[in-house]
C-alpha positions, -999 to +999 in steps of 0.1 A: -354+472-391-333+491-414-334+528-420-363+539-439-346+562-459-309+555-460-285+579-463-267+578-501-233+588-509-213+583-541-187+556-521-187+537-491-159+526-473-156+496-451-129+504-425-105+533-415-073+512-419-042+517-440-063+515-470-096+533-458-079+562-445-056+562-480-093+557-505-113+583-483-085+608-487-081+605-523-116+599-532-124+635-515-100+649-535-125+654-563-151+682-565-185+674-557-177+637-546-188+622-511-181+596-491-191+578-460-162+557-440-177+530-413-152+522-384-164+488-366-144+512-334-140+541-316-123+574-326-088+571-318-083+593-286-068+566-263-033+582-258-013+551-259-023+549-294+002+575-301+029+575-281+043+540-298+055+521-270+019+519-260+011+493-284+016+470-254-013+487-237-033+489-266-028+453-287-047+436-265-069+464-253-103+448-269-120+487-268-095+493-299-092+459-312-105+428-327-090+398-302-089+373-330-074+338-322-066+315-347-081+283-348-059+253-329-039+225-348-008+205-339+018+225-353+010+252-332+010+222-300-033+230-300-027+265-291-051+293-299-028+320-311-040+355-306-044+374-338-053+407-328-063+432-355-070+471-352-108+485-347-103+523-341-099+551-365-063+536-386-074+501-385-042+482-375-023+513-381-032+525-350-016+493-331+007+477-346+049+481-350+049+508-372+076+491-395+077+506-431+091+475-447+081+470-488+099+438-491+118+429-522+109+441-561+102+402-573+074+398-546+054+417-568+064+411-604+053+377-592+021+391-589+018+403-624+036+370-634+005+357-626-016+373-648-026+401-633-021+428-655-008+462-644+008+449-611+046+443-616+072+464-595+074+493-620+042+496-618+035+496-584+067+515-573+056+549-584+023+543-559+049+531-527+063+563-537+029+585-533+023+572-502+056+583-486+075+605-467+109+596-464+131+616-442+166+604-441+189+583-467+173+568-497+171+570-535+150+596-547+142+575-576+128+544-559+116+566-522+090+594-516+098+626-501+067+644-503+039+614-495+017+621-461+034+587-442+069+597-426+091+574-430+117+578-404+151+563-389+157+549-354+169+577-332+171+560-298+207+537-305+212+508-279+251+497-274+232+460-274+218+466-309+250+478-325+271+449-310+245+429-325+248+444-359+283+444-355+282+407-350+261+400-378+289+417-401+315+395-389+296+364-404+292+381-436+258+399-436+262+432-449+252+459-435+223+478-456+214+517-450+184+514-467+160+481-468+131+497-487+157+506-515+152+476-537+183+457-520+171+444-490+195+419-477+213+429-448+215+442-415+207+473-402+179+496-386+139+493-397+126+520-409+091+533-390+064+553-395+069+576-363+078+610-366+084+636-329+080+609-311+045+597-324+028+573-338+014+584-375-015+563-385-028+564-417-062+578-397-040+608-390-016+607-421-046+608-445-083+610-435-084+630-402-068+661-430-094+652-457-120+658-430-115+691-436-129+690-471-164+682-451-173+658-482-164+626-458-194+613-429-172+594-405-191+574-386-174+555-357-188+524-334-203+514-368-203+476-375-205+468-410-232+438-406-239+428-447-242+441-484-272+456-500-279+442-536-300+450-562-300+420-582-260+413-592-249+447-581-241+461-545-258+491-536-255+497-498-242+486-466-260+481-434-243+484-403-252+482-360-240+505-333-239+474-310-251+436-308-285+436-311-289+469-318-309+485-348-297+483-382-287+508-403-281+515-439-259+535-461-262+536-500-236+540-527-242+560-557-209+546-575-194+520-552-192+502-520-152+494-512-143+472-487-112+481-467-118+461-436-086+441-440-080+403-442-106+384-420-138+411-416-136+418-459-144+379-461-162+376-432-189+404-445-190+392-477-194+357-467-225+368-441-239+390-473-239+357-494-211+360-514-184+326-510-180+291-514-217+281-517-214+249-492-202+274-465-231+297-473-256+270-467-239+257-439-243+294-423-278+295-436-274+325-455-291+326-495-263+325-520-263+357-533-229+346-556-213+314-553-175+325-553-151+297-540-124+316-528-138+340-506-120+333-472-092+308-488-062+313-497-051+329-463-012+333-451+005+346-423+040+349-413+048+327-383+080+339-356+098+320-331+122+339-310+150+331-289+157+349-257+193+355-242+195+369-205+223+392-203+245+396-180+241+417-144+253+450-153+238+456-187+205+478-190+186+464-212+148+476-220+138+456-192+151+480-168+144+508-186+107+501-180+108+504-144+099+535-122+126+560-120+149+549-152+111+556-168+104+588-155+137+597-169+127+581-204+092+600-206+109+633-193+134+628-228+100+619-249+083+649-231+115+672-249+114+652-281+152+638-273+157+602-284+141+579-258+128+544-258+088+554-258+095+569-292+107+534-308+092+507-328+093+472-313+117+460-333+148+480-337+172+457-361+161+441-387+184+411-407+171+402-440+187+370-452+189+336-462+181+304-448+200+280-471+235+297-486+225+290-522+197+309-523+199+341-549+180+361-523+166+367-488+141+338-477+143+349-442+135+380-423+148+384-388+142+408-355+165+420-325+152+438-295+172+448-267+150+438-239+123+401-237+094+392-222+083+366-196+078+331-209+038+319-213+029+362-207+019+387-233+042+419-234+054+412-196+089+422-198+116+400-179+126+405-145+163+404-159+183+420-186+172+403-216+174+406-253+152+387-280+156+376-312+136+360-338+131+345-371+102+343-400+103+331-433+092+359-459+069+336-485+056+307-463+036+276-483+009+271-451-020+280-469-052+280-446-086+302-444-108+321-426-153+317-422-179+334-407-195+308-379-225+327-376-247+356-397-238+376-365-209+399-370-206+404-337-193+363-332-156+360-345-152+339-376-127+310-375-091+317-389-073+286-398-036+299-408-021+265-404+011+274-394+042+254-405+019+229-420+039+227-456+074+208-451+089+233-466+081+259-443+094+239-412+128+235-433+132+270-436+120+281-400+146+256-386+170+278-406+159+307-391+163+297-354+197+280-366+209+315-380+194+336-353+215+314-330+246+323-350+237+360-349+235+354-308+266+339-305+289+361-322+323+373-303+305+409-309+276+405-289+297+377-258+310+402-237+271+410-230+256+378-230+252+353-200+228+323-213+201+315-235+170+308-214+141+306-244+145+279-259+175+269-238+213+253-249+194+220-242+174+215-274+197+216-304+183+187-330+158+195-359+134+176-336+134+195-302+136+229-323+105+221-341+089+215-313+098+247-294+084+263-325+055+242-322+051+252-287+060+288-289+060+304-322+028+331-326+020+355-358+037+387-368-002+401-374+005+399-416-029+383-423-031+381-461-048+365-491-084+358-482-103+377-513-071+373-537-062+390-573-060+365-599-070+364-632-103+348-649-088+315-654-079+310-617-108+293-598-103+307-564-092+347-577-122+367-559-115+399-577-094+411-607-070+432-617-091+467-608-101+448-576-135+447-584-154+412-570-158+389-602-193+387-614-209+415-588-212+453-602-208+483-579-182+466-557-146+463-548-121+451-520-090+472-515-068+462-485-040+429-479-067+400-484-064+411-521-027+402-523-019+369-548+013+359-524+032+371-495+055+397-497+087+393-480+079+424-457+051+433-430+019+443-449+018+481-441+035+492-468+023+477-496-014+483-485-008+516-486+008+514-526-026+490-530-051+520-519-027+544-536-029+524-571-069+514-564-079+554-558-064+561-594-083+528-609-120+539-587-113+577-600-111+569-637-076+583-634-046+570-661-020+548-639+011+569-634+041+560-655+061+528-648+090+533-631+122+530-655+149+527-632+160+488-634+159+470-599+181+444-583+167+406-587 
C-alpha cells in the first residue's frame, strides 16, 4: 500500500544522471521552489567511482549499475550484449568514459529540420556552453569557461599514442586541437570530464552543490515503480526501496520530469500505461494513453576493435597495470602528476570518413595503448597490446526497448538491432578497413609485431562482417526511445518543450528524447538538453542564438 499521505513537492525528478543532476540544480535555483530527486541506486561513495580508471571495477559492478543486455539476433552471432547503464548518484556519469564529445553542428540543425522548433545548433550552442568548463584551447565563442563540468585535456602522453597520431597525419587526417570546436574531423586527443585526477559527475558537478540550498529531498535506493494520474495529468510518482517492498509516493505540485535515461524513462512510462496500446495489453497494464512510440525508435552506436600485440620491449597499459609499475602509477596519482589512473579509456580519438566523398565525418574512431583478453570483460592482455576501433556516428538500425513485466525490478527487453540496415554494414566495413590503415602506418611499425584480433587471416567484406558479427558490442549511447518530433510525426512521444503529447504535468528530459544520433557519445549533449529544458520548465526566455556561423 502506498503512503497515506504522500509527500508533495513542486517537481519530481526521475534519476540523478547527467540530466537529473543538471534539472535539480537549476530548478533549486529559484526561491521558494522544491524538489525531490529519486535515484533507483546508492549514494556514490564507492571510491572507484572517482578515481577514473575504476570504471573497470565499477561498469559491471551491479551495486552501481543496471546490467542490461540487449536482446540476441544474428548480426550480433545470437550474442546478448551487455549494456550496462549507471544506477548511483550521476546516473551513467558516474561510470562511464568521461568523454566530452558534442559531435558535429548539423547533427542537430537536423533536429530542428525536422520540425522541431527552437532546436537548431545556434540555438542549442549557447546551452553546451552553460554547462561547461573548458580549461585548455578552445574558442571562447563556441566553448564555456565558467560552466560546473571541467572539460579538460589528456595529461598522461603515451609514445604509442603519438606515433599513432603521427601515423594518421601521414595518410592525410589532420590533426585537430579542438573536436568540440565545430570542426571535428581529425585526429587528436578527447577531451574528458576529469579534473586533479577525478572523475566529475554531473552528481558532483551540479546537485551534490545545490544540496546546499536544502530545497532538494534526495532520496537514494529509490525505485521509481509508476506514474500517479489524475485523469490526463501526472501528479505523483511511486517508488520501492526493494523488490517487494512497500510502495511509496511522492506528489508534484508543478511537474513530474523523467530523467532516467533511455531504457527506465520508457520502461516507467510503459509500466504506468503510457505506450503502444498492444504492448500495454500484452503487459496487462490499463492504457492510461495509447502513445505508439514510447520504447521505438531506439539507436545505439555499435564498435568493433582490432587488437595489435606489440612488440617485447614496449610498455604498454598492460604492463602498467601490474604490481610494482602500479604502485609507481598510484604513487604519481597520489601527487596529482600525470599518471594512467587519471585517464579516460580512450585517449585518441579520429573523426573521419568512411567513403572519400563524403563532405564530412561518418565515422568516429578510438586508440588505446593497451587491449584486453579476447571473450573477457576489461581483462587486460598478458602482452603489450594496443586497440583500436571503429563506429559509425548516425547508424540506420533502428530497434526498441519494452517492459516484460509491471515489475520494475525484471529488465525490459532492448532490441538495438545492430548492423541490421545495409547501410550500416557498408560503413562499419569502412571503419575496420581504415582502422587497419591507421595500424599499419610506417609511424606506428617500429612498435608493432602482429595483429591478433581479428587476425591478418580475414581480409574480405565477408570474414570482416562476420568478426563484427561475432565481436562487435555497444559504446553505451542508448538513444531515441521517447523521441522529439513534431505533431504530425506518429511515433514523436513529446514535443518541442519535451512535454509527453496529450498528458499535462509531465515531461522527459534525458537522450531517449533525442530525434537522431549525434555523431558523438551522449554526455554532452544531455547535458545542453537539461540546460535548455530547465530554462523551458522555469518559464525562463531561451538565451540568444548563437551568431557566430559554423562549419557544415
Amino acid at each position: 500500500m502506498p503512503d497515506r499521505e504522500p509527500d508533495t513537492f513542486d517537481y519530481v525528478i526521475v534519476g540523478s544522471g547527467a540530466a537529473g543532476s543538471v534539472l535539480a540544480a537549476r530548478l533549486s535555483e529559484d526561491a521558494g521552489v522544491s524538489v525531490c530527486v529519486l535515484e533507483a541506486g546508492p549514494p556514490d561513495y564507492n571510491p572507484y567511482i572517482h578515481i577514473p580508471a575504476g570504471f573497470i571495477k565499477t561498469l559491471f559492478d551491479d551495486r552501481v549499475t543496471w546490467q542490461f543486455k540487449t536482446a540476441p539476433t544474428d548480426w550480433t552471432g545470437g550474442r546478448q550484449i551487455a549494456t550496462t547503464q549507471g544506477r548511483t548518484l550521476g546516473g551513467s556519469t558516474s561510470v562511464n568514459g568521461m568523454i566530452y564529445n558534442r559531435g558535429q553542428p548539423n547533427d542537430i540543425n537536423y533536429w530542428g529540420q525536422r520540425g522541431n522548433r527552437g532546436w537548431n545548433y545556434p540555438d542549442c550552442l549557447p546551452y553546451y556552453r552553460r554547462s561547461e568548463a573548458r580549461i585548455g584551447f578552445g574558442d571562447d565563442l563556441r566553448r564555456g569557461r565558467e560552466g560546473p563540468i571541467p572539460v579538460t585535456d589528456m595529461d598522461w602522453i603515451h609514445p604509442l599514442s603519438e606515433a599513432f597520431i603521427a601515423g594518421c597525419v601521414g595518410i592525410g587526417i589532420p590533426r585537430n586541437p579542438d573536436h568540440n570546436s565545430g570542426d571535428q574531423a581529425g585526429v587528436g586527443y578527447y577531451q574528458r570530464t576529469i579534473r586533479n585526477g577525478l572523475r566529475i559527475s554531473a552528481a558532483r558537478a551540479f546537485l551534490l552543490p545545490a544540496l546546499a540550498r536544502g530545497t532538494i529531498s534526495l532520496r537514494t535506493n529509490a525505485r521509481a515503480s509508476g506514474l500517479v494520474f489524475s485523469e490526463r495529468r501526472v501528479v505523483g510518482v511511486r517508488y520501492q526501496r526493494r523488490r517487494g517492498g512497500q510502495v511509496h509516493q511522492v506528489n508534484a505540485a508543478r511537474e513530474v520530469i523523467l530523467a532516467a535515461g533511455t531504457v527506465n524513462s520508457a520502461r516507467l512510462l510503459q509500466v504506468s500505461g503510457v505506450g503502444p496500446a498492444p504492448l500495454l495489453q500484452k503487459l496487462g497494464v490499463p492504457v492510461v494513453h495509447a502513445l505508439a512510440g514510447v520504447g521505438e525508435n531506439f539507436r545505439d552506436h555499435y564498435a568493433s576493435r582490432i587488437v595489435m600485440r606489440a612488440k617485447p620491449q614496449v610498455v604498454t597499459l598492460n604492463e602498467l597495470a601490474r604490481p610494482i609499475r602500479l604502485w609507481r602509477q598510484v604513487l604519481r596519482w597520489a601527487s596529482r602528476r600525470p599518471n594512467m589512473l587519471a585517464v579516460a579509456p580512450s585517449h585518441v580519438h579520429v573523426f573521419w570518413k568512411s567513403n572519400d566523398a563524403l563532405d564530412a565525418p561518418d565515422l568516429q574512431c578510438v586508440f588505446t595503448p593497451g587491449s584486453y583478453a579476447a571473450g573477457k570483460t576489461y581483462v587486460l592482455d598478458d602482452y603489450p597490446g594496443m586497440s583500436a576501433g571503429a563506429w559509425q556516428h548516425r547508424p540506420e538500425s533502428t530497434g526498441f526497448v519494452r517492459a516484460v513485466s509491471t515489475d520494475v525490478f525484471e529488465d525490459p527487453e532492448i532490441q538495438p538491432n545492430y548492423l541490421s540496415h545495409p547501410e550500416d554494414r557498408r560503413v562499419h566495413l569502412g571503419g575496420i578497413r581504415l582502422v587497419r590503415r591507421m595500424l599499419a602506418t610506417p609511424e606506428l611499425a617500429p612498435f608493432v609485431e602482429r595483429e591478433t584480433l581479428p587476425g591478418a587471416q580475414a581480409q574480405s567484406d565477408d570474414e570482416l562482417l562476420d568478426f563484427a558479427r561475432n565481436n562487435g558490442t555497444t559504446t553505451f549511447h542508448l538513444i531515441g526511445t521517447c523521441r522529439m518530433g513534431p505533431a504530425t510525426d506518429p511515433t514523436a512521444v513529446v514535443d518541442e518543450t519535451l512535454r509527453i503529447r496529450g498528458l499535462a504535468g509531465i515531461r522527459v528530459v534525458d537522450a531517449s528524447i533525442m530525434p537522431a544520433m549525434t555523431s558523438a557519445n551522449t554526455y554532452a549533449t544531455t547535458l545542453m538538453i537539461a540546460e535548455k529544458a530547465a530554462d523551458m520548465i522555469r518559464g525562463r526566455p531561451p538565451l540568444p542564438a548563437a551568431e557566430i556561423p559554423e562549419p557544415v
